[in-house]
MDAnalysis code that builds the backbone (N, CA, C; Angstrom):
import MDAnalysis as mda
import numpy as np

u = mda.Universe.empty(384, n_residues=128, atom_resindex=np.repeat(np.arange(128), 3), trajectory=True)
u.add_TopologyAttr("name", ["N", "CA", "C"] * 128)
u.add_TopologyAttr("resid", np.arange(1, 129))
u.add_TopologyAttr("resname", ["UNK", "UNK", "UNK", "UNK", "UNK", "UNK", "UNK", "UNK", "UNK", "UNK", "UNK", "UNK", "UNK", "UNK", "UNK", "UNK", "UNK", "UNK", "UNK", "UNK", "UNK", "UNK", "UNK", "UNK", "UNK", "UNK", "UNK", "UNK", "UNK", "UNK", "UNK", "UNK", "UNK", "UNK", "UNK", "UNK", "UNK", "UNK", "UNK", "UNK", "UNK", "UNK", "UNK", "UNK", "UNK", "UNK", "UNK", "UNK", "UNK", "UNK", "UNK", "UNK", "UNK", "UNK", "UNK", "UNK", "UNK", "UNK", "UNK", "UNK", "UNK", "UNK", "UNK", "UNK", "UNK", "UNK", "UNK", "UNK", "UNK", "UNK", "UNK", "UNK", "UNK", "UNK", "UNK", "UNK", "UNK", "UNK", "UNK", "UNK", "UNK", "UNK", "UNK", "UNK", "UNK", "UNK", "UNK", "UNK", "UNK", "UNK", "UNK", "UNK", "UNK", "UNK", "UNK", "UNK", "UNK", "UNK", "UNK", "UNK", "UNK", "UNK", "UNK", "UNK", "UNK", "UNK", "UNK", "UNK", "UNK", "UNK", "UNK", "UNK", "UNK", "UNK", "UNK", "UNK", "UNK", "UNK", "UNK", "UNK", "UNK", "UNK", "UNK", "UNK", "UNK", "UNK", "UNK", "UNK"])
u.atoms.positions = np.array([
    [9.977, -147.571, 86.931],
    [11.225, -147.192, 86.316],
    [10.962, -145.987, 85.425],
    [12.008, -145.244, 85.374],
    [11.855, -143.573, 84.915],
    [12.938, -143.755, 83.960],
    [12.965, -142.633, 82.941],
    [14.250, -142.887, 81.726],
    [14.903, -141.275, 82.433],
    [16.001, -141.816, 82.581],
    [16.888, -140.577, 83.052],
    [17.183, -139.558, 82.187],
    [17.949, -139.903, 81.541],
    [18.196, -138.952, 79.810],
    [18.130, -139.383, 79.192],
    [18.188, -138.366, 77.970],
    [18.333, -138.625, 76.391],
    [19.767, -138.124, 75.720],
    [20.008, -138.763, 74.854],
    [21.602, -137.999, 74.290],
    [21.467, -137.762, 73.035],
    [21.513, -136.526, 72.280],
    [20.971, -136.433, 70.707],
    [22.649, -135.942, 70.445],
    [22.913, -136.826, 69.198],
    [24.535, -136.153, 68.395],
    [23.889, -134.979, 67.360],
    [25.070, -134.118, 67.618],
    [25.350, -132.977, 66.688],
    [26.574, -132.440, 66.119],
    [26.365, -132.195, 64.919],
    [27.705, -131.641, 64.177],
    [28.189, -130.190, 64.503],
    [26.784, -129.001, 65.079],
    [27.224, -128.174, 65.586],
    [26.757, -127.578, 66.893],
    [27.659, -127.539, 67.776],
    [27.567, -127.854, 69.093],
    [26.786, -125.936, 69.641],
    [27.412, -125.048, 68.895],
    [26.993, -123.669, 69.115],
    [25.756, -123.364, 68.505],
    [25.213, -124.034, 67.153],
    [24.034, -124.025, 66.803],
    [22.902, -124.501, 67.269],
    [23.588, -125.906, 67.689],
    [22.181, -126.876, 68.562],
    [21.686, -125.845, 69.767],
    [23.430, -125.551, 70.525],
    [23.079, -125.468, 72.088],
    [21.783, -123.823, 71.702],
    [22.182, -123.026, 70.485],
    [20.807, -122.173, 70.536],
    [19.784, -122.726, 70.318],
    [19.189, -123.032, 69.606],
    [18.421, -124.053, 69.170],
    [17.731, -124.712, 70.349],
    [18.249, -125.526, 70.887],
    [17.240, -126.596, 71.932],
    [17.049, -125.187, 73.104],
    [17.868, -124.484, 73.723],
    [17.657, -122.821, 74.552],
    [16.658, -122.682, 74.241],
    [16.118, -122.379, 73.168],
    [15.118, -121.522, 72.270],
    [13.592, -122.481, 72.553],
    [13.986, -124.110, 71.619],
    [12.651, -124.728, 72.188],
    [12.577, -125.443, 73.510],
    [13.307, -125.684, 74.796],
    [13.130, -126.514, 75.745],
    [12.691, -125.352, 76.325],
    [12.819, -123.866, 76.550],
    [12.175, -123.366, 77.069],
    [11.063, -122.703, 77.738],
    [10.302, -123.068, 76.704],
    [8.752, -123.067, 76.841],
    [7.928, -123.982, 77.090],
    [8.961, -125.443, 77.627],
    [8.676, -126.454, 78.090],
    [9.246, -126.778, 79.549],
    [9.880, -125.850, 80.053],
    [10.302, -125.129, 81.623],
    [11.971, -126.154, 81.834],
    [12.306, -126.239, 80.913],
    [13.914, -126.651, 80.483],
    [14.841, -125.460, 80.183],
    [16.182, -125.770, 81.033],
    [17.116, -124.361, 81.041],
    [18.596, -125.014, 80.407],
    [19.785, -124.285, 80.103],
    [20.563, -125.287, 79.960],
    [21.035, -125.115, 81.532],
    [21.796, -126.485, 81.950],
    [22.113, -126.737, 82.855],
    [23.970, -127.094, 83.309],
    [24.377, -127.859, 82.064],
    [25.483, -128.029, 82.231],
    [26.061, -127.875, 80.818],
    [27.298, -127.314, 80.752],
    [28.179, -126.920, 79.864],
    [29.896, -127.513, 79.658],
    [29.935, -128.188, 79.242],
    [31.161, -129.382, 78.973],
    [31.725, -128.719, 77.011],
    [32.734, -129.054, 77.219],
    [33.085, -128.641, 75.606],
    [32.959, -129.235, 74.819],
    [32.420, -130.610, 74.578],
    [31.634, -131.631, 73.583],
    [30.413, -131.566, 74.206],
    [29.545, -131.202, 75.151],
    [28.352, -131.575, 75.610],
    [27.772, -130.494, 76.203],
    [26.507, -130.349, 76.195],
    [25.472, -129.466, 76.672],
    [24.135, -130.100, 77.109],
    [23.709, -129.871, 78.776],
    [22.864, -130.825, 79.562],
    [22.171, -129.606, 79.405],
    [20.495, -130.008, 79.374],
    [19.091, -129.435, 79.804],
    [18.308, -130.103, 80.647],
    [17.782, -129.490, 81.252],
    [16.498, -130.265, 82.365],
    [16.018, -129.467, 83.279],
    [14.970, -129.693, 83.707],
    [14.419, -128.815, 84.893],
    [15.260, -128.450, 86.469],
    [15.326, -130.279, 86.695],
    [16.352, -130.069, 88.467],
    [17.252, -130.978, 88.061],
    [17.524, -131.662, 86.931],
    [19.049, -132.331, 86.518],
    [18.979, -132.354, 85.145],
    [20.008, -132.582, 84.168],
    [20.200, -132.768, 83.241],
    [19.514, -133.673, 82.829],
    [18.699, -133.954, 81.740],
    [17.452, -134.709, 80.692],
    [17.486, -134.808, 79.686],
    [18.252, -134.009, 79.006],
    [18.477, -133.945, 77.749],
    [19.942, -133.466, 77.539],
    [20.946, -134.320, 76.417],
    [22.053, -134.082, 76.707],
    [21.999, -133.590, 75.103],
    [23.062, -132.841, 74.486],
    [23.336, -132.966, 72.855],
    [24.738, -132.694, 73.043],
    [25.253, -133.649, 72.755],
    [26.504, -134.450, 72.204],
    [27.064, -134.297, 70.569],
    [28.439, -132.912, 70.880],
    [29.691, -133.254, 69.556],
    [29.312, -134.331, 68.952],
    [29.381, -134.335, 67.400],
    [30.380, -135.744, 67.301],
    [30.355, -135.521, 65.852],
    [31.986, -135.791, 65.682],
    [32.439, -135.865, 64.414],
    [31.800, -135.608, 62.891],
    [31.083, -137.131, 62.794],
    [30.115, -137.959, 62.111],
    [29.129, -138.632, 62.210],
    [28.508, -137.696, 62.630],
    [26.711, -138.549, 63.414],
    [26.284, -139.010, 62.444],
    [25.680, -140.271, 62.279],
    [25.014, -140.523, 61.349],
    [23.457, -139.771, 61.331],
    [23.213, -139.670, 60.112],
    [22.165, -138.419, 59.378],
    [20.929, -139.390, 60.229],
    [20.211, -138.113, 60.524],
    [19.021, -138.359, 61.314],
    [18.102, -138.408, 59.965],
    [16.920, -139.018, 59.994],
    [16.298, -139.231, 58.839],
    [14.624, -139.811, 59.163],
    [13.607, -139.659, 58.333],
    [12.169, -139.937, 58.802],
    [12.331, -141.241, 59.394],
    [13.320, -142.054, 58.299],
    [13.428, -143.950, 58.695],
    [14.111, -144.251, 59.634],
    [14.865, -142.871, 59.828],
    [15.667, -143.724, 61.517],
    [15.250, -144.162, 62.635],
    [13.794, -143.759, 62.599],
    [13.363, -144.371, 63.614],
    [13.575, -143.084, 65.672],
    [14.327, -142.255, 65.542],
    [14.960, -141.521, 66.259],
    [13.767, -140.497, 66.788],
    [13.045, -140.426, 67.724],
    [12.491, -139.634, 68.144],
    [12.585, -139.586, 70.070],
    [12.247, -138.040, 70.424],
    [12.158, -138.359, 71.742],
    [10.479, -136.872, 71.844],
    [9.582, -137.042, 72.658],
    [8.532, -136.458, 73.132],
    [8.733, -135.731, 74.503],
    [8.693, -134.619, 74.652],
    [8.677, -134.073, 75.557],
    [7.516, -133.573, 76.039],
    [6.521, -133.626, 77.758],
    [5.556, -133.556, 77.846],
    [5.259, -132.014, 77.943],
    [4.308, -131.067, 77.348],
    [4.253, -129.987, 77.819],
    [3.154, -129.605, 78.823],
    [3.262, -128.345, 79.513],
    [2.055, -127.880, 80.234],
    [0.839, -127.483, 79.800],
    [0.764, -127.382, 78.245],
    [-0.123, -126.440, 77.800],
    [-0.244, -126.383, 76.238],
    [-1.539, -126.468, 75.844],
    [-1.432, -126.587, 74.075],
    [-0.068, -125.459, 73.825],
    [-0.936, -123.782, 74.768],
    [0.135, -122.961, 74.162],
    [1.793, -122.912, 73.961],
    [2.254, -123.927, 75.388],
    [3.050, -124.057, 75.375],
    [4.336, -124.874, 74.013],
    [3.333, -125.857, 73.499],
    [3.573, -126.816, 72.302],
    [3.322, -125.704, 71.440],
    [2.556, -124.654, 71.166],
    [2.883, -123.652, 70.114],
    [4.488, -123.096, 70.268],
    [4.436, -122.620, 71.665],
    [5.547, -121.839, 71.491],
    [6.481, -122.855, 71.343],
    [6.636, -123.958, 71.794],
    [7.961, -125.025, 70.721],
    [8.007, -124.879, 69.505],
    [6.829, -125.162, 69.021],
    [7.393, -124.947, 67.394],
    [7.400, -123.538, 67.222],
    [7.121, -122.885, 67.247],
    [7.136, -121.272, 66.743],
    [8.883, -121.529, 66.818],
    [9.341, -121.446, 68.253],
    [10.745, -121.462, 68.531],
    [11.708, -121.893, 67.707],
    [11.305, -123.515, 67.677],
    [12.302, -124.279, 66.471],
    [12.200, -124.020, 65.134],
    [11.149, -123.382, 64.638],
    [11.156, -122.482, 63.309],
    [11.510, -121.489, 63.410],
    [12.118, -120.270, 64.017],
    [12.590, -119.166, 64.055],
    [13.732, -119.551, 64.230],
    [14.290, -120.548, 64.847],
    [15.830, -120.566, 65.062],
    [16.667, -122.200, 64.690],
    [15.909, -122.737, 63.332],
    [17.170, -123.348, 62.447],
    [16.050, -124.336, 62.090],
    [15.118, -125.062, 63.086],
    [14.425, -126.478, 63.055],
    [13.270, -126.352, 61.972],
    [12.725, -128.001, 61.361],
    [12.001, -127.305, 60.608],
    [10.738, -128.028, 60.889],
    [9.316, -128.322, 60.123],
    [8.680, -128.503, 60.432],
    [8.215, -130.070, 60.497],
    [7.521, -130.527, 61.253],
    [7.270, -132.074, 60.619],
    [6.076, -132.463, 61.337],
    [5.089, -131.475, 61.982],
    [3.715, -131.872, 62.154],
    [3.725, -130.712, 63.106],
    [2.489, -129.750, 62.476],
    [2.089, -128.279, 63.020],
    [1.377, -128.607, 64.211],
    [1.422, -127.623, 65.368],
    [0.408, -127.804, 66.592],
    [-0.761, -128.003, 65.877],
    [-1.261, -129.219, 67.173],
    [-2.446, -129.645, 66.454],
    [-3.210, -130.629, 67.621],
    [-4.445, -131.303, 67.602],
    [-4.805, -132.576, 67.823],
    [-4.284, -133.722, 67.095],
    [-4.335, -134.520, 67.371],
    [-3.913, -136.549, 66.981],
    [-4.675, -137.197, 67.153],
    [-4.936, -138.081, 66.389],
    [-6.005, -138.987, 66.300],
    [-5.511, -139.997, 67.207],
    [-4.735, -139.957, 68.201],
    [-4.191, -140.977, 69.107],
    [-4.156, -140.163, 70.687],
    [-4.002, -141.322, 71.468],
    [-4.316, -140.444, 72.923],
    [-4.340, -141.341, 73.705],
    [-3.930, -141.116, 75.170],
    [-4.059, -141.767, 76.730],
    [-5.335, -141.691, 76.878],
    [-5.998, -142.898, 76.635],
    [-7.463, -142.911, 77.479],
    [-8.611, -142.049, 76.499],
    [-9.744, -141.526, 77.514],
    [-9.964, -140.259, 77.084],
    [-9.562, -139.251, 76.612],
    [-8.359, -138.970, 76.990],
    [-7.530, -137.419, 76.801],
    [-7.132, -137.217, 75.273],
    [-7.290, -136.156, 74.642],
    [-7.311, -135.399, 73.378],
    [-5.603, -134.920, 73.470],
    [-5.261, -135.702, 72.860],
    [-3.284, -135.922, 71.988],
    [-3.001, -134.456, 71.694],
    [-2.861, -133.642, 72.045],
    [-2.200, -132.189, 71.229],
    [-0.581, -132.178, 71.331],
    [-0.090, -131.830, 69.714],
    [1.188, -131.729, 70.034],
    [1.856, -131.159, 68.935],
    [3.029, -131.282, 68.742],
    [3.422, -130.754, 67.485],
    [5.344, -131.038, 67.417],
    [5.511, -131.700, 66.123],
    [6.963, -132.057, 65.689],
    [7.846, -131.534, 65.246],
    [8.971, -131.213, 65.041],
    [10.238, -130.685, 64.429],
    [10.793, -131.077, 64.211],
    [12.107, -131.014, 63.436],
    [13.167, -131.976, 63.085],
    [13.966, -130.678, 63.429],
    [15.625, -130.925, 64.292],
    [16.435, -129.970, 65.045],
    [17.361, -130.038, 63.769],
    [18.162, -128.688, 63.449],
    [19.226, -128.430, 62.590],
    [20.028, -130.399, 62.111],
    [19.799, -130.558, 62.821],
    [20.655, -132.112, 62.580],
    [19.768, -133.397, 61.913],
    [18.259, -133.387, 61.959],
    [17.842, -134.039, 61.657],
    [16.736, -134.820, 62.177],
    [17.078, -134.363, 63.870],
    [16.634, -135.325, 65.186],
    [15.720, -135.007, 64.955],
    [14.331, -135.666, 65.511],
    [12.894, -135.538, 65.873],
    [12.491, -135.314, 67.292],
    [11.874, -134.192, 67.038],
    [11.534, -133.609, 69.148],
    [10.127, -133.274, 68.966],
    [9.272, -133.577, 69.741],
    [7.980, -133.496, 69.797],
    [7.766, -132.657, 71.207],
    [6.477, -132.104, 71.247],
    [5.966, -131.320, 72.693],
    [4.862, -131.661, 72.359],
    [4.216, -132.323, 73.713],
    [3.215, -132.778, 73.684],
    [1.968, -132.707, 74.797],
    [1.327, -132.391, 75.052],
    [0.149, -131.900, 76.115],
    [-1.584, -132.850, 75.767],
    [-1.917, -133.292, 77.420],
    [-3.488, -133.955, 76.594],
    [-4.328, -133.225, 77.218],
    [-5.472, -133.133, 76.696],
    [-6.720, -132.206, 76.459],
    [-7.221, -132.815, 77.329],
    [-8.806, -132.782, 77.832],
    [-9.725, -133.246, 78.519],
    [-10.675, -133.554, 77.275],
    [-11.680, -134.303, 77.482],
    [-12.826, -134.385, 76.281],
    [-13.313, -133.729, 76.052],
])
């Protein structure tokens, strides 16, 4: 079993949709579909949705709210965050190694929190 999408709420629908443009792209994510409350990303279908809404409740460290996206390449997890810091997101764990990992494989990745609050990670594993 595979997780189809994700749906992140936002208060601003023209800010996000730059915003996630900026970092899904260096993770080989385009936008895909364009609805007037909604904006789909994904490679060959929509994967990531960000969803209007009114009154989202505030994204926050305790909410618990995260989603990881896998990348191709340490560099690639640079250029996510570089991205989401140049265009609104802010920081919440610099490219890096993790003391956590699949197996053998060396954890590289790096966190943001999106104009709204959400938590998006890019993440790539090393060899030993």
């Amino acid at each position: 079993m595979a997780i189809d999408h994700v749906s992140l709420a936002v208060r601003d629908l023209d800010r996000s949709a730059a915003f996630y443009e900026a970092v899904l792209a260096p993770l080989g994510y385009a936008r895909l579909v364009t609805r007037e409350r909604t904006i789909g990303f994904g490679k060959t279908h929509a994967e990531i949705w960000i969803n209007l809404r009114d009154n989202p409740p505030p994204a926050h460290a305790d909410s618990g709210a995260h989603v990881a996206l896998r990348a191709r390449s340490p560099e690639a997890v640079q250029a996510f965050h570089a991205a989401a810091l140049a265009h609104g997101g802010t920081d919440d764990g610099a490219p890096g190694r993790r003391p956590y990992g699949a197996g053998p494989n060396i954890y590289y990745a790096a966190f943001v929190r999106d104009p709204d609050g959400n938590r998006i990670e890019a993440v790539t594993f090393l060899p030993p």
